[in-house]
PLY file of the C-alpha trace (Angstrom):
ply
format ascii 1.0
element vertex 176
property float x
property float y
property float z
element edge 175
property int vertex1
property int vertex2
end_header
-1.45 0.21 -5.56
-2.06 3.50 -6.65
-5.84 4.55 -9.14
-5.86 6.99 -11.81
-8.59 8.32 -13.82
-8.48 9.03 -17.07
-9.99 12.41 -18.85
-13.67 12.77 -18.24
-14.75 12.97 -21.78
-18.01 10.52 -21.37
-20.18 9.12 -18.79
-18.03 6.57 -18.11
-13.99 6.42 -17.62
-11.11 4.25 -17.41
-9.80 3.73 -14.23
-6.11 2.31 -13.73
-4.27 0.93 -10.70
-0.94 0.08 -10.91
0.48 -2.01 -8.19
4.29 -1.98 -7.68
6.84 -3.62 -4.67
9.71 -2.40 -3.38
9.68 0.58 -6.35
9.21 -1.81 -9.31
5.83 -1.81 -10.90
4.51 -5.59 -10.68
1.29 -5.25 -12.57
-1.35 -2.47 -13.90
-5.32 -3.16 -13.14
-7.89 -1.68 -14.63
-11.93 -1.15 -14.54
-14.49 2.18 -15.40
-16.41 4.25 -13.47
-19.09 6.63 -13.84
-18.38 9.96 -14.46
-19.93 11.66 -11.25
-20.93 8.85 -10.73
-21.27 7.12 -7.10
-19.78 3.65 -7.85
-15.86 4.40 -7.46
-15.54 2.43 -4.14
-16.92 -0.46 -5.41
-15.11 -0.69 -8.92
-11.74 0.12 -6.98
-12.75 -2.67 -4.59
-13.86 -4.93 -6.97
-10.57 -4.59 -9.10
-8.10 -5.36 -6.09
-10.18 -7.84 -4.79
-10.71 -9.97 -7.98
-6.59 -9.16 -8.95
-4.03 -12.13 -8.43
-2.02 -8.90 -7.09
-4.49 -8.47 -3.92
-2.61 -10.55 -1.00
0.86 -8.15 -1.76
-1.31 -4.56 -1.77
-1.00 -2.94 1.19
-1.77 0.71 0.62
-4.07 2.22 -1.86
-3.14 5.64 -3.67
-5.84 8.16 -4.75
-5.13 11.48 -5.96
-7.79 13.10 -4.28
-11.44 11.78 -3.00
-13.15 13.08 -6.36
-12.09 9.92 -8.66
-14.15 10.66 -11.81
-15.18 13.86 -11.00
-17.74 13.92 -8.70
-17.60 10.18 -7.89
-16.70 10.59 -4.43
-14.65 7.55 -2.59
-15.53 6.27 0.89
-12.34 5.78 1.76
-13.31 4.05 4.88
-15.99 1.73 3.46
-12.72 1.15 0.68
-11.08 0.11 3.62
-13.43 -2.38 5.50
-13.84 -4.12 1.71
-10.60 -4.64 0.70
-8.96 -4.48 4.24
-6.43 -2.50 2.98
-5.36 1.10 4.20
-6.39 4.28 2.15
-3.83 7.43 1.18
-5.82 10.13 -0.53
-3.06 13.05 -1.85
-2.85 16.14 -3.34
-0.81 18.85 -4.21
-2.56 21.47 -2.22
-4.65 21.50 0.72
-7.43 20.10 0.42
-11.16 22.49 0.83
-14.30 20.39 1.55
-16.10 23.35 1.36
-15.59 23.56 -2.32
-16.62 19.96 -3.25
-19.64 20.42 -0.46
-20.39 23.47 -2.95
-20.13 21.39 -6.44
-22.32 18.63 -5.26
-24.95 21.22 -4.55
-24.77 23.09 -8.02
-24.21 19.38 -9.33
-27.38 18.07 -7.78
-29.85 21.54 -9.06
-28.22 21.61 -12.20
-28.64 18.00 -12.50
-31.62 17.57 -10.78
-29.66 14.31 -8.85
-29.60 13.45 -5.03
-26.77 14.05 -3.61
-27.17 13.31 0.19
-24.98 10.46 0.15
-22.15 11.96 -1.34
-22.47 14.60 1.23
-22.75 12.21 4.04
-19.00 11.16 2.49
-17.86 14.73 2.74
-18.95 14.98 6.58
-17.25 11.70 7.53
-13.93 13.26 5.80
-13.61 14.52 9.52
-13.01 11.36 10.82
-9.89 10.63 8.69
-6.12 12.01 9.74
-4.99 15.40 7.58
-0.96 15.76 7.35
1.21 17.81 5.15
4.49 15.79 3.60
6.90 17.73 1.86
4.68 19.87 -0.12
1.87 17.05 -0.41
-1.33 16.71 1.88
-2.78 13.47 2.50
-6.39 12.05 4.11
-6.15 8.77 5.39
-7.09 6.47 8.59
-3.19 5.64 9.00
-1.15 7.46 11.88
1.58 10.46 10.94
4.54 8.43 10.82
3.08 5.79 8.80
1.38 8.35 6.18
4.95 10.09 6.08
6.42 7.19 5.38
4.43 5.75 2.18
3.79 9.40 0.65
6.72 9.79 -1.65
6.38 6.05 -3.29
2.38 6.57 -2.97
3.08 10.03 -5.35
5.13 8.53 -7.21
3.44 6.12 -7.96
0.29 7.63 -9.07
2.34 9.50 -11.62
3.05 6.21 -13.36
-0.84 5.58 -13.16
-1.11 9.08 -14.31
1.05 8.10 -17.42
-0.47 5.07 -17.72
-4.61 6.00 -18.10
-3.37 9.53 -20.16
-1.27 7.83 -22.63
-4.06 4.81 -23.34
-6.88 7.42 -22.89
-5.03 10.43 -25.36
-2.93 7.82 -27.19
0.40 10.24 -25.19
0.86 10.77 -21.91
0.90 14.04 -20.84
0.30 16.52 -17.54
0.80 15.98 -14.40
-1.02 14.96 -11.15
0 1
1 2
2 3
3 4
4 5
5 6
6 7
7 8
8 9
9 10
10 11
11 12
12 13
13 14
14 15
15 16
16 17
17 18
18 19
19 20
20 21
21 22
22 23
23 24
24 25
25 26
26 27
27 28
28 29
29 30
30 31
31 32
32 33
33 34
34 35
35 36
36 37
37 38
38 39
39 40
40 41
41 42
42 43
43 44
44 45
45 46
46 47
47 48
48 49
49 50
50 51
51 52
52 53
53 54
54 55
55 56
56 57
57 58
58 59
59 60
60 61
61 62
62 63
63 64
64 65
65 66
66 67
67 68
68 69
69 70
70 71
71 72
72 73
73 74
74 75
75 76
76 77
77 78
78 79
79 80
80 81
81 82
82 83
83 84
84 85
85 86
86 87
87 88
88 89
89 90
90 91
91 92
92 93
93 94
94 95
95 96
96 97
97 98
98 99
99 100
100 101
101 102
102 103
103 104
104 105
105 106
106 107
107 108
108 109
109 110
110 111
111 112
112 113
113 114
114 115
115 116
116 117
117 118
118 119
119 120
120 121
121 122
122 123
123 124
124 125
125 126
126 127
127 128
128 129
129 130
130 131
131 132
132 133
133 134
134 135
135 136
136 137
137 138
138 139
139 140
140 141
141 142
142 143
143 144
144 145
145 146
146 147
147 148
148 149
149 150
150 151
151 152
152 153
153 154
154 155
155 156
156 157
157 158
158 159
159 160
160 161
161 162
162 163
163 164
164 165
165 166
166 167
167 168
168 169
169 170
170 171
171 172
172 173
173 174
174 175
């Protein structure tokens, strides 16, 4: 299954999963979350584990950690909930440092607590980093196995992609 988030235009946001098998798309799942919010690991839990789809998902696709913004996933709590493995990736390398430094303006600007998120940032270090033909990914999963899901993983969060831009912008447009 692979989650997609639409624009961030209010305070909360469609979120889409589309679960495929063996390269067909078999269904599309969907739920909101808050706009920097913190509730992105339980709505994506809560939407495979409620889905007549959830005994044939093995792998869940995020482009990135940041899901609506600032709504950081835990991708191992995600894990221990839905007892499925997590993929986070993106097209460049990934920089902690730089989500570390928009929570901080985040939380003075909006005057929110932020410690947990930050917590989430620090146990980033725990998770596996590999590049894939031009890709990076974050997950618990071992090199060989990461390397192997990565190019249906991408490509299927471009058809979520399509999917949440085309019923949030009435077109699909962009890319990942």
């Amino acid at each position: 299954m692979a989650v997609s988030c639409a624009p961030l235009e209010a305070k909360r946001t469609l979120l889409v999963g589309v679960v495929s098998r063996k390269g067909y798309v078999e269904g599309v799942l969907s739920t909101h979350v808050t706009v920097d919010g913190t509730d992105s690991t339980d709505a994506i839990a809560k939407m495979l584990n409620t889905s007549r789809f959830r005994e044939q998902v093995r792998l869940i696709a995020v482009n990135g950690i940041g899901v609506a913004g600032l709504n950081i996933l835990d991708i191992p709590r995600t894990e221990r909930i839905t007892k499925t493995k997590v993929l986070s990736i993106t097209r460049g390398k990934p920089h902690p440092s730089k989500l570390i430094n928009a929570l901080k303006v985040f939380s003075k600007l909006e005057k929110e607590d932020v410690k947990s998120r930050l917590q989430l940032m620090k146990n980033l270090k725990n998770l596996n980093e590999f590049r894939h033909k031009g890709f990076y990914s974050q997950t618990s999963l071992e090199k060989a196995d990461a390397n192997r899901f990565v190019p249906e993983a991408f490509e299927l969060l471009r058809v979520a992609h399509l999917v949440v831009s085309g019923i949030a912008k009435g077109e699909s447009r962009g890319r990942i």
